[in-house]
N, CA, C and O atoms as a Tripos MOL2 file, in Angstrom:
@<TRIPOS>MOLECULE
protein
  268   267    67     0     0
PROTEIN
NO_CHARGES

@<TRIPOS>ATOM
      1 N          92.1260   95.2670  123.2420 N.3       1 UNK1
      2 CA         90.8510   95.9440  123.2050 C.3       1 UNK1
      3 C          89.8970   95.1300  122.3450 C.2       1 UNK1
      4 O          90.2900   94.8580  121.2110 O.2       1 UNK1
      5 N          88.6310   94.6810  122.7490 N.am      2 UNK2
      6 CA         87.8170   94.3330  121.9790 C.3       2 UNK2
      7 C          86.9360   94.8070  121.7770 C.2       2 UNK2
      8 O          86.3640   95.0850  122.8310 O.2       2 UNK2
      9 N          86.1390   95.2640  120.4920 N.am      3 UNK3
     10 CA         84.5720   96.3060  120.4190 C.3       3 UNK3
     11 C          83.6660   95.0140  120.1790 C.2       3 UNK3
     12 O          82.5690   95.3190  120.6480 O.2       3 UNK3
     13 N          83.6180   94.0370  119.7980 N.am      4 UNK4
     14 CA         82.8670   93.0520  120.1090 C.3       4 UNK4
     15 C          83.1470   91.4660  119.8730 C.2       4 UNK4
     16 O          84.3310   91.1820  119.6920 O.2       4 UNK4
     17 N          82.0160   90.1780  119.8480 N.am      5 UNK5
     18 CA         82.3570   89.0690  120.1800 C.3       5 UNK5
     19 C          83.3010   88.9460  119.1860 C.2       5 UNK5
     20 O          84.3780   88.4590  119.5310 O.2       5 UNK5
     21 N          83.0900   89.4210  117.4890 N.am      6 UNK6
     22 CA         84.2140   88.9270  116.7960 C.3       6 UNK6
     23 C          85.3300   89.8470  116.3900 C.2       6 UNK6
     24 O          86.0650   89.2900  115.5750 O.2       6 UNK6
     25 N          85.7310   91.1700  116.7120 N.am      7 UNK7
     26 CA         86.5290   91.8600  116.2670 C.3       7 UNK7
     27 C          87.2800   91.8420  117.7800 C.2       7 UNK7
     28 O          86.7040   91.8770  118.8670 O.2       7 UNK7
     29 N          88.7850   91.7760  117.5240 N.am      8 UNK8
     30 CA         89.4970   91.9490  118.0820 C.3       8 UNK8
     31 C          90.8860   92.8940  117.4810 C.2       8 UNK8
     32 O          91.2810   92.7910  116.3200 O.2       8 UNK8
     33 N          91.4760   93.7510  118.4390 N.am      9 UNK9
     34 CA         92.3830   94.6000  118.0960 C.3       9 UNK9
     35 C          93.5570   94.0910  118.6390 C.2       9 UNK9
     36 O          93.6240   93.4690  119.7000 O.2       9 UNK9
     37 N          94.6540   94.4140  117.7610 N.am     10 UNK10
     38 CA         95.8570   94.4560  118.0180 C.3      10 UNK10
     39 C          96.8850   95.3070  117.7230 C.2      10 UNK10
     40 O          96.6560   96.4130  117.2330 O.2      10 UNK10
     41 N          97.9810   94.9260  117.9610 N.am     11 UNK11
     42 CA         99.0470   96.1580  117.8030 C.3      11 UNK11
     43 C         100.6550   95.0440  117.4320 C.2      11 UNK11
     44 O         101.2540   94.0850  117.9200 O.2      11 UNK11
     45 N         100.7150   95.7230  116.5890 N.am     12 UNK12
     46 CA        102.8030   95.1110  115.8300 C.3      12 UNK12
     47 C         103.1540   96.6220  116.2770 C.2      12 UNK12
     48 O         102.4910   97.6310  116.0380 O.2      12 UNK12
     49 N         104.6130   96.4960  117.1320 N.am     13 UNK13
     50 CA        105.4290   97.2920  117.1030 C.3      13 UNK13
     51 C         106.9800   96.7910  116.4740 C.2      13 UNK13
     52 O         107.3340   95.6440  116.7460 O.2      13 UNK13
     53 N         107.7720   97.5480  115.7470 N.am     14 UNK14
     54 CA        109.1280   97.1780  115.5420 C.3      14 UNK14
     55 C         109.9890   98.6500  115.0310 C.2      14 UNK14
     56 O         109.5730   99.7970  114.8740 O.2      14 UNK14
     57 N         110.8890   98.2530  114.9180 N.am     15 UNK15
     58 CA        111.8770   99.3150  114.9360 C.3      15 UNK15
     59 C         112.5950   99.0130  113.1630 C.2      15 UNK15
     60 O         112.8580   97.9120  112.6780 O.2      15 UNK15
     61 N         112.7650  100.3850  112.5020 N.am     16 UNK16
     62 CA        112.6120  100.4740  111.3140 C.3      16 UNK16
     63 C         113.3580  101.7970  110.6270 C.2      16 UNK16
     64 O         112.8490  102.9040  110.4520 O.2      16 UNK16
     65 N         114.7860  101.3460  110.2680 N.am     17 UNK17
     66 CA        115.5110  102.9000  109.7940 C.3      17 UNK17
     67 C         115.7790  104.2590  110.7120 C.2      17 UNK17
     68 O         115.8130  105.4250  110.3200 O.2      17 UNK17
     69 N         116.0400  103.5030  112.6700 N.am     18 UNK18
     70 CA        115.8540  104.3340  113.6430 C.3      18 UNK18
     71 C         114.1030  105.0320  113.5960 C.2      18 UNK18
     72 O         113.7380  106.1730  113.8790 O.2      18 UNK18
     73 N         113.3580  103.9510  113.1710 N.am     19 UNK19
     74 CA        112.1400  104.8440  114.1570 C.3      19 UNK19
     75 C         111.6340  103.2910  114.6530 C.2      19 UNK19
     76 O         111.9320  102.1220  114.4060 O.2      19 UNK19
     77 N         110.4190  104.2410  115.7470 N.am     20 UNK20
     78 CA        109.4680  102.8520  116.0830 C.3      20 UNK20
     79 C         108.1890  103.3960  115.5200 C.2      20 UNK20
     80 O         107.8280  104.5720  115.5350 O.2      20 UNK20
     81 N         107.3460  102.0070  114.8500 N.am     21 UNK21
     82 CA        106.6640  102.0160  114.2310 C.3      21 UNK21
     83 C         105.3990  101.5010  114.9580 C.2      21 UNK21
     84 O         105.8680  100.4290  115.3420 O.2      21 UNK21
     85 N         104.1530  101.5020  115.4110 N.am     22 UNK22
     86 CA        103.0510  101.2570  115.5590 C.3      22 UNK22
     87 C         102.1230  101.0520  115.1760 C.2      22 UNK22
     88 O         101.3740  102.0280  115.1500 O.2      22 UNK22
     89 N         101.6570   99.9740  114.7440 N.am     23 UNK23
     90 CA        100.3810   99.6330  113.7400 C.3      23 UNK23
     91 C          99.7070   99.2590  114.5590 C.2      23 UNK23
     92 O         100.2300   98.9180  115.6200 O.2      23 UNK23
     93 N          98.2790   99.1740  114.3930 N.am     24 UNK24
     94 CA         96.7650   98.9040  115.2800 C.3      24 UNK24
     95 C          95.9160   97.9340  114.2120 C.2      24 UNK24
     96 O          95.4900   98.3890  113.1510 O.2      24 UNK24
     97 N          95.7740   96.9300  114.5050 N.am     25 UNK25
     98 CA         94.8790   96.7980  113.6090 C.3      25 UNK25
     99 C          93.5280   95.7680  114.1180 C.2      25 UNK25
    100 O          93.4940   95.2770  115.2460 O.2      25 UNK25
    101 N          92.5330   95.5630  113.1630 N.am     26 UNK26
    102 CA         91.3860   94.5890  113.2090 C.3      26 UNK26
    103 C          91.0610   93.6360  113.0980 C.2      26 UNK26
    104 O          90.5550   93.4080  112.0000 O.2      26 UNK26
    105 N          91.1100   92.5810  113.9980 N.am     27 UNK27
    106 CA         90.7210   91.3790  113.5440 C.3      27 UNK27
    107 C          89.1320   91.1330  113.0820 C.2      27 UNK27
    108 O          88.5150   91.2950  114.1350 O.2      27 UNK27
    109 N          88.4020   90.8990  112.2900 N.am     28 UNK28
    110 CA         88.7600   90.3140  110.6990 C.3      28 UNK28
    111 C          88.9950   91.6170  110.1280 C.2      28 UNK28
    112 O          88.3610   92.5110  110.6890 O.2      28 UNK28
    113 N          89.6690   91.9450  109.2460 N.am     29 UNK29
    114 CA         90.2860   93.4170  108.6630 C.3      29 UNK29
    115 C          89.5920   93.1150  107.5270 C.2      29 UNK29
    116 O          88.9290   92.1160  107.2470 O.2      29 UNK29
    117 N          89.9560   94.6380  106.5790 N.am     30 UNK30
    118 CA         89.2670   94.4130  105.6500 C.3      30 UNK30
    119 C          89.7370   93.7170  104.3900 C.2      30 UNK30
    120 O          89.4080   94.0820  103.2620 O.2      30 UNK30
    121 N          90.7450   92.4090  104.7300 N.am     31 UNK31
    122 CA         91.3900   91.4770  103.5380 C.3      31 UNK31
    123 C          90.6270   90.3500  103.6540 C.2      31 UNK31
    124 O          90.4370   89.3920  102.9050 O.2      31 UNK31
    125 N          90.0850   90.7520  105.1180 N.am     32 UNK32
    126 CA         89.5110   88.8560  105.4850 C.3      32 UNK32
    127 C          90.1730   88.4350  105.7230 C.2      32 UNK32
    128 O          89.9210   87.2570  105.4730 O.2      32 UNK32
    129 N          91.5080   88.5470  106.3180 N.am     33 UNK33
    130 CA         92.7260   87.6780  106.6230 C.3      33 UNK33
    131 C          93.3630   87.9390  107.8630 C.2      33 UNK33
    132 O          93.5640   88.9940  108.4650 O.2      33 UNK33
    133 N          93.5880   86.9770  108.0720 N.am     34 UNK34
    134 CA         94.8120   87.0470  109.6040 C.3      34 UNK34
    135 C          95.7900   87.5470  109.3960 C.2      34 UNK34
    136 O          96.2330   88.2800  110.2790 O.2      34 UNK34
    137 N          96.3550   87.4210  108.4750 N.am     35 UNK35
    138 CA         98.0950   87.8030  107.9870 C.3      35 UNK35
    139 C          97.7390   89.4540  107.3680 C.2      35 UNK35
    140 O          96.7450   89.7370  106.6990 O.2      35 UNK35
    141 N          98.6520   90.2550  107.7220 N.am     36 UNK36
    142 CA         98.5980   91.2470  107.3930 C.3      36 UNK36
    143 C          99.9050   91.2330  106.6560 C.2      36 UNK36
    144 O         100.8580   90.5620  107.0520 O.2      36 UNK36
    145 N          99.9390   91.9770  105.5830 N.am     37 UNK37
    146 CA        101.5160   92.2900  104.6710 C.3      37 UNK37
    147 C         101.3510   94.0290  105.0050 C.2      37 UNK37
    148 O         100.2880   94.6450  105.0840 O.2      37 UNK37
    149 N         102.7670   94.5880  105.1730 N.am     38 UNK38
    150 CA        103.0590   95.9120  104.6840 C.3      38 UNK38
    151 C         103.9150   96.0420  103.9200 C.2      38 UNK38
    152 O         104.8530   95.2610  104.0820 O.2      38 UNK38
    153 N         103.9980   96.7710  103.0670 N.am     39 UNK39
    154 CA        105.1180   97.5150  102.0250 C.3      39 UNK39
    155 C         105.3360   98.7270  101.9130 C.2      39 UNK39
    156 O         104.7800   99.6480  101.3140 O.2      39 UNK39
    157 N         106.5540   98.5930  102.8090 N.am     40 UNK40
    158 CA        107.1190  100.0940  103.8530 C.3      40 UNK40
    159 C         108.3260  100.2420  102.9110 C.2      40 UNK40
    160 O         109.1570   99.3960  102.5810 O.2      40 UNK40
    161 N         108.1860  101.7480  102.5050 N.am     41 UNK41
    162 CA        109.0760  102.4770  101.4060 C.3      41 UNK41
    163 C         109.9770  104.2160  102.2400 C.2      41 UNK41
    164 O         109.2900  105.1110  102.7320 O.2      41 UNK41
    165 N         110.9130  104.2460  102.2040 N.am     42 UNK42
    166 CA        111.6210  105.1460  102.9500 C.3      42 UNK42
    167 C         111.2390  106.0710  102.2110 C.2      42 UNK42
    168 O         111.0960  105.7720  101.0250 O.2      42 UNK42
    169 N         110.9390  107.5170  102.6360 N.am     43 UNK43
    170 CA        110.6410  108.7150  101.3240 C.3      43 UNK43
    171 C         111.5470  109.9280  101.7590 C.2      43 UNK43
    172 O         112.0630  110.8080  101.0710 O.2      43 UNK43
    173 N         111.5850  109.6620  103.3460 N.am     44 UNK44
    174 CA        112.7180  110.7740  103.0560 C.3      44 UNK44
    175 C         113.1450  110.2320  104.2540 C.2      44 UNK44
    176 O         112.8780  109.0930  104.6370 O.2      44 UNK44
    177 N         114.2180  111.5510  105.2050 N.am     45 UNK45
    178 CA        115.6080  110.5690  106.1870 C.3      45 UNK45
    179 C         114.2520  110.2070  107.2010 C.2      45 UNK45
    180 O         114.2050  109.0970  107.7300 O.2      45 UNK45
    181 N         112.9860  111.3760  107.4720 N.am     46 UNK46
    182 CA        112.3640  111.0200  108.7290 C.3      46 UNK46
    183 C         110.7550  110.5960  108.2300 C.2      46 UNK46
    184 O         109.7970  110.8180  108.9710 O.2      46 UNK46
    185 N         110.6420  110.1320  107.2450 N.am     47 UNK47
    186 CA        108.8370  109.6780  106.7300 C.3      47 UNK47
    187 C         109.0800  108.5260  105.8750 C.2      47 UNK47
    188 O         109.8050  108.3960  104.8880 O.2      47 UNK47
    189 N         108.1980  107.6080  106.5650 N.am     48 UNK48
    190 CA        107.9330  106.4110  105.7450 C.3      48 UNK48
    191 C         106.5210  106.0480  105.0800 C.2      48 UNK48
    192 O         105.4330  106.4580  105.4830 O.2      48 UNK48
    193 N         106.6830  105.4340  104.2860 N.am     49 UNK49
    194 CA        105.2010  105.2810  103.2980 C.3      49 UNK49
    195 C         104.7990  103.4660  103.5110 C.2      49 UNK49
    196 O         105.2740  102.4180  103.0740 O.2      49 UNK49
    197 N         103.7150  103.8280  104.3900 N.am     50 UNK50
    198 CA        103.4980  101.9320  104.3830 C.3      50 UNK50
    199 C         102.2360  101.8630  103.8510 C.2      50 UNK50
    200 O         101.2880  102.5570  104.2170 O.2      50 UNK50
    201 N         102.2160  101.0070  102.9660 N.am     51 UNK51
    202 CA        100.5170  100.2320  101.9670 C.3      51 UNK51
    203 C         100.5050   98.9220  102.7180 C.2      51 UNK51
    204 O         101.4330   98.2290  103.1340 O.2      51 UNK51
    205 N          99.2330   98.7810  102.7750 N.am     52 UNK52
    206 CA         99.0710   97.2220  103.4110 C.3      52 UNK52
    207 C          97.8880   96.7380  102.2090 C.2      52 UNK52
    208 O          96.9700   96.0330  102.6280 O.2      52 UNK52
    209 N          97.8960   97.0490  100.9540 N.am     53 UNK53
    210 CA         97.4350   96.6310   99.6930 C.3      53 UNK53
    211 C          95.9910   97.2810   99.4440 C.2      53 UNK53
    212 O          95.3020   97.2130   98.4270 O.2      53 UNK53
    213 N          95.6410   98.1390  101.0460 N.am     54 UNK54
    214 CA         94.3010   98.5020  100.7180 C.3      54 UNK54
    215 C          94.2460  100.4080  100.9390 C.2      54 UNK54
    216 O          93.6630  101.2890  100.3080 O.2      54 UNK54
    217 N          94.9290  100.4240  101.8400 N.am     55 UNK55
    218 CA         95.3920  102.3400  101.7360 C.3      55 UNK55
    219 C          96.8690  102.2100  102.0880 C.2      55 UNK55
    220 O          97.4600  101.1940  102.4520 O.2      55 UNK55
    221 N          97.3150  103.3520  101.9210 N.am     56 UNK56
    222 CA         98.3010  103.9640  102.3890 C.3      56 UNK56
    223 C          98.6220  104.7210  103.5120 C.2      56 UNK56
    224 O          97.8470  105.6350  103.7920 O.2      56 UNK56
    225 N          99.4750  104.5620  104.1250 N.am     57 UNK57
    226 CA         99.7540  105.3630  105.8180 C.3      57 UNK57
    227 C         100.5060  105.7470  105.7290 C.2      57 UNK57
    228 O         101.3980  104.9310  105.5010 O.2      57 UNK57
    229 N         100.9980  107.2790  105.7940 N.am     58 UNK58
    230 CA        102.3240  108.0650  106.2250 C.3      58 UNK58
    231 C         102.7680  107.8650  108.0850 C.2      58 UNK58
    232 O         102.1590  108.1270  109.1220 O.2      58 UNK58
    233 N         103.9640  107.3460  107.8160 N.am     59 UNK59
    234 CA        104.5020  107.7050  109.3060 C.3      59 UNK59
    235 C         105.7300  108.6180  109.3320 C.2      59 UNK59
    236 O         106.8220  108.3430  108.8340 O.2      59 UNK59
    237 N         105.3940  109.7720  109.9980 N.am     60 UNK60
    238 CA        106.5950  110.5670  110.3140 C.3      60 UNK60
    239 C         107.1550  110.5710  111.6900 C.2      60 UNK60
    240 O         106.4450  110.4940  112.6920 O.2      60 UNK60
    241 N         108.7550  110.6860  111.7120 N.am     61 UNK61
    242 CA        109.4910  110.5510  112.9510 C.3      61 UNK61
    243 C         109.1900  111.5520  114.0100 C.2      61 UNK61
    244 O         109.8800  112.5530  113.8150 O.2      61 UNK61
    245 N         108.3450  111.6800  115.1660 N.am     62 UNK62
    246 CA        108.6690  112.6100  115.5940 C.3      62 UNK62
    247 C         109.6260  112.7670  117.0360 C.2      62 UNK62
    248 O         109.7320  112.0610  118.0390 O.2      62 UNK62
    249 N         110.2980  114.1390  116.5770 N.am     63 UNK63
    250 CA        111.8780  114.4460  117.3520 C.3      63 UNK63
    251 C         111.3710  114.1240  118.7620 C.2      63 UNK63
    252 O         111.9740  113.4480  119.5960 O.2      63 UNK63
    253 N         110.1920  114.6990  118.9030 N.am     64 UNK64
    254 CA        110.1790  114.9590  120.7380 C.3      64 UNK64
    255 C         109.6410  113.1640  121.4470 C.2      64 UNK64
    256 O         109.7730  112.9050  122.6430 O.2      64 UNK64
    257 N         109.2670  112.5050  120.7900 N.am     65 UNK65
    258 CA        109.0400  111.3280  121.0080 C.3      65 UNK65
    259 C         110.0230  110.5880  121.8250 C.2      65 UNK65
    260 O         111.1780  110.7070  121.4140 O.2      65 UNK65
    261 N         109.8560  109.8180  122.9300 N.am     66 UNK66
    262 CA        111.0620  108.8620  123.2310 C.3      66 UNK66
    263 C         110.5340  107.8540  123.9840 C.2      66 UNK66
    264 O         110.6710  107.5860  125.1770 O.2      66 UNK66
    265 N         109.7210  107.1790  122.8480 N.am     67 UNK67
    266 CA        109.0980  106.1280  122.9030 C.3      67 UNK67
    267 C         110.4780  104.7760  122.2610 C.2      67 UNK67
    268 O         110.1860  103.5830  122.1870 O.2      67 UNK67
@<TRIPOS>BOND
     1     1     2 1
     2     2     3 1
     3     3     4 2
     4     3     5 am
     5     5     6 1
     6     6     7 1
     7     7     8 2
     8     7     9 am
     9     9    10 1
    10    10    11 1
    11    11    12 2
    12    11    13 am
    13    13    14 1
    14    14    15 1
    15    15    16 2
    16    15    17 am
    17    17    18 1
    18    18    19 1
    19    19    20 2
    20    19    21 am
    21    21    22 1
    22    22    23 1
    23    23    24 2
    24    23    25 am
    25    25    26 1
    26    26    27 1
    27    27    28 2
    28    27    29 am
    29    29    30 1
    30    30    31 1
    31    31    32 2
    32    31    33 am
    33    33    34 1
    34    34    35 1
    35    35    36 2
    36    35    37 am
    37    37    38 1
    38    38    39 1
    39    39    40 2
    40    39    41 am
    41    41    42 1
    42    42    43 1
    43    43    44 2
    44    43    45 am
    45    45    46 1
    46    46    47 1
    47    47    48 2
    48    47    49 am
    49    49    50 1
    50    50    51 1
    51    51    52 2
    52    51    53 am
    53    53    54 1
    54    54    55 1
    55    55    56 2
    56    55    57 am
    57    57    58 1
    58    58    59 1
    59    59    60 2
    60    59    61 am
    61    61    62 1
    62    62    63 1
    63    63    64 2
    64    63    65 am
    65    65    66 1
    66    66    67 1
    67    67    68 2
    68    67    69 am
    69    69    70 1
    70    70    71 1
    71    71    72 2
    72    71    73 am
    73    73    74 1
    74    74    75 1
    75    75    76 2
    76    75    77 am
    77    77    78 1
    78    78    79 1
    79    79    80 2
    80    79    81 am
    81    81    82 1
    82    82    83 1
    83    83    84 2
    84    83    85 am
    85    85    86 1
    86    86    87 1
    87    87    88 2
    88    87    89 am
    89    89    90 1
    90    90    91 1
    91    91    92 2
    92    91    93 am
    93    93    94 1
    94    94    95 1
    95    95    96 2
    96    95    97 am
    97    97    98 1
    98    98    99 1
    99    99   100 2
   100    99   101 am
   101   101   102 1
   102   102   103 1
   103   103   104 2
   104   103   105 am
   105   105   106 1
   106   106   107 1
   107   107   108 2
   108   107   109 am
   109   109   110 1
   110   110   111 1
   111   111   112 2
   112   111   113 am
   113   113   114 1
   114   114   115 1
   115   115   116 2
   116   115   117 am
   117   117   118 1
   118   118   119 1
   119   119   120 2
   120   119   121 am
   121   121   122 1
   122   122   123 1
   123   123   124 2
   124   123   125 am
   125   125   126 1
   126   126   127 1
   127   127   128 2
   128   127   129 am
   129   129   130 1
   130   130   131 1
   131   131   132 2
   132   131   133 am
   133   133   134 1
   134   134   135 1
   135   135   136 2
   136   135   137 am
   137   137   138 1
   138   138   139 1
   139   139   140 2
   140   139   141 am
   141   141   142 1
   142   142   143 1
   143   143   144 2
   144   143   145 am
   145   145   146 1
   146   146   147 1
   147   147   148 2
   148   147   149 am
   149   149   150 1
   150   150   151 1
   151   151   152 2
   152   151   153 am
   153   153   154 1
   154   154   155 1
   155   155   156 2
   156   155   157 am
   157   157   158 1
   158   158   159 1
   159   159   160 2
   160   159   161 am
   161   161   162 1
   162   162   163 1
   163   163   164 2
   164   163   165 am
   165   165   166 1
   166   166   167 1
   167   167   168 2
   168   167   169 am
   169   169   170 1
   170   170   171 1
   171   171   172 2
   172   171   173 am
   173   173   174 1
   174   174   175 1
   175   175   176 2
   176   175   177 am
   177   177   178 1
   178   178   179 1
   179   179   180 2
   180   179   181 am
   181   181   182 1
   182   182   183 1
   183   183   184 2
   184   183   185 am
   185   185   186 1
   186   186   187 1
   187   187   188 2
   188   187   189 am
   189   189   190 1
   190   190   191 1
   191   191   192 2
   192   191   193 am
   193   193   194 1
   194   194   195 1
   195   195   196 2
   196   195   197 am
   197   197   198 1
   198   198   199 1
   199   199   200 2
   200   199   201 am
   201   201   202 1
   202   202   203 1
   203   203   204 2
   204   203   205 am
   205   205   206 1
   206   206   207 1
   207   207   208 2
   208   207   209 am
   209   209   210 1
   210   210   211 1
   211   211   212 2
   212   211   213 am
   213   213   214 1
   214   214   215 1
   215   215   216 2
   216   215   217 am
   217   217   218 1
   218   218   219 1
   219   219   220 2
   220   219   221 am
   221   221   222 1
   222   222   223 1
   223   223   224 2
   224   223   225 am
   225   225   226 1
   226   226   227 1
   227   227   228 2
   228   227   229 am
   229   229   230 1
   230   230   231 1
   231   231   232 2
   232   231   233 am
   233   233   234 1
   234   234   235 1
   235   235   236 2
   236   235   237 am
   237   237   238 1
   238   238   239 1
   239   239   240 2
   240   239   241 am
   241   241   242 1
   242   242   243 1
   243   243   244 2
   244   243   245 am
   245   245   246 1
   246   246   247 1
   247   247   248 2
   248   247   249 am
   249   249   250 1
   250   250   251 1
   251   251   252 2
   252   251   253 am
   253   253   254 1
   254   254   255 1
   255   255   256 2
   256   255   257 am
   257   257   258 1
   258   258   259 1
   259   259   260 2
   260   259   261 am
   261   261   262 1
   262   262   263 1
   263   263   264 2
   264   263   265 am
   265   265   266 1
   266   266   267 1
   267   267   268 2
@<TRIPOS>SUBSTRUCTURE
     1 UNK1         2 RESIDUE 1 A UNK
     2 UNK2         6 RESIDUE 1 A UNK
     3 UNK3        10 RESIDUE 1 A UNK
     4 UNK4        14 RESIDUE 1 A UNK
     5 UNK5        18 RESIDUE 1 A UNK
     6 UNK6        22 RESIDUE 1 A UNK
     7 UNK7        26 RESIDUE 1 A UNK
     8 UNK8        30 RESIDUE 1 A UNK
     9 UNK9        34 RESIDUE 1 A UNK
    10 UNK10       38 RESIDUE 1 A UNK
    11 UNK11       42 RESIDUE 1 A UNK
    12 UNK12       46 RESIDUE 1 A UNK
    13 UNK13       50 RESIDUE 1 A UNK
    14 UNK14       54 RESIDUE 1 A UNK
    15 UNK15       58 RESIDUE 1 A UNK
    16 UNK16       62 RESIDUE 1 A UNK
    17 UNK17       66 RESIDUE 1 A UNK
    18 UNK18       70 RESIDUE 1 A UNK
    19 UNK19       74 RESIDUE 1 A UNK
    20 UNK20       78 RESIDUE 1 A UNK
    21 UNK21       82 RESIDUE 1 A UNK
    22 UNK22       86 RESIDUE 1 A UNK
    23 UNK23       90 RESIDUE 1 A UNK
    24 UNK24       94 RESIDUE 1 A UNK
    25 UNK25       98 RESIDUE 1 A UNK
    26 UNK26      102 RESIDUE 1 A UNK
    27 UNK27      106 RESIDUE 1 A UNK
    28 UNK28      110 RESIDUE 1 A UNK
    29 UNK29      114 RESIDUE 1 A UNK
    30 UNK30      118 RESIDUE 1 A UNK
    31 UNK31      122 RESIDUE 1 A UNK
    32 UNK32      126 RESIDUE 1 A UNK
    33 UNK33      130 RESIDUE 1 A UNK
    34 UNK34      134 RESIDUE 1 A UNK
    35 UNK35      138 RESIDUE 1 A UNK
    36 UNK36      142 RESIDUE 1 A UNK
    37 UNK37      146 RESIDUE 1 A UNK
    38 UNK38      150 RESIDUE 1 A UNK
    39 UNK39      154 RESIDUE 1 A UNK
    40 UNK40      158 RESIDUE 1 A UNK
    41 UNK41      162 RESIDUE 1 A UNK
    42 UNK42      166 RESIDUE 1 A UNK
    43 UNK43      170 RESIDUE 1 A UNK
    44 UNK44      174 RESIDUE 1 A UNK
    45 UNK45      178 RESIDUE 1 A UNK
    46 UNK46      182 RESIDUE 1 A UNK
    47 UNK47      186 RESIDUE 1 A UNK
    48 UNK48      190 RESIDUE 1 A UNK
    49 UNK49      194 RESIDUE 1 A UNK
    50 UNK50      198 RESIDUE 1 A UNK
    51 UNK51      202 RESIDUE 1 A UNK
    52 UNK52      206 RESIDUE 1 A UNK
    53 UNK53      210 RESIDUE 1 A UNK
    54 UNK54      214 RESIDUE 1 A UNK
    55 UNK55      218 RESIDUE 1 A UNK
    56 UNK56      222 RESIDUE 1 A UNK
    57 UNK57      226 RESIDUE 1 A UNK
    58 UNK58      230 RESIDUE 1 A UNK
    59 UNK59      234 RESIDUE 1 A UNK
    60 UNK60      238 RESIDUE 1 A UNK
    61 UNK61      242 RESIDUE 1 A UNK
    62 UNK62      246 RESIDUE 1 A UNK
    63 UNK63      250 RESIDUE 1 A UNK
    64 UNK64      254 RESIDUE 1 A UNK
    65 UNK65      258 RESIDUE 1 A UNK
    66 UNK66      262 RESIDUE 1 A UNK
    67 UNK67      266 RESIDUE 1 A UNK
């Protein structure tokens, strides 16, 4: 998906403590950088806590999913 000449979107999927995970993100983001880091922390058996140094994102497992 592109919203214009210089932003472009993308998507990382991977698999992570039995879930799949989906991130979206912006090219130029708001680091200014190509490389994106996350620091994904388990919080409980089905929610994970990922920071990418600028917010925080809860992802929770959900059951009915079968993606």
């Amino acid at each position: 998906m592109i919203s214009s000449q210089q932003d472009a979107m993308f998507s990382k999927k991977f698999e992570l403590h039995n879930m799949t995970i989906s991130i979206y993100y912006v090219i130029p983001n708001e680091n200014h950088s190509l490389y994106l880091k996350y620091d994904i922390k388990k919080i409980s058996k089905d929610t994970l806590l990922l920071n990418n140094g600028i917010r925080n994102l809860i992802f929770v497992k959900d059951e009915k999913s079968h993606i």
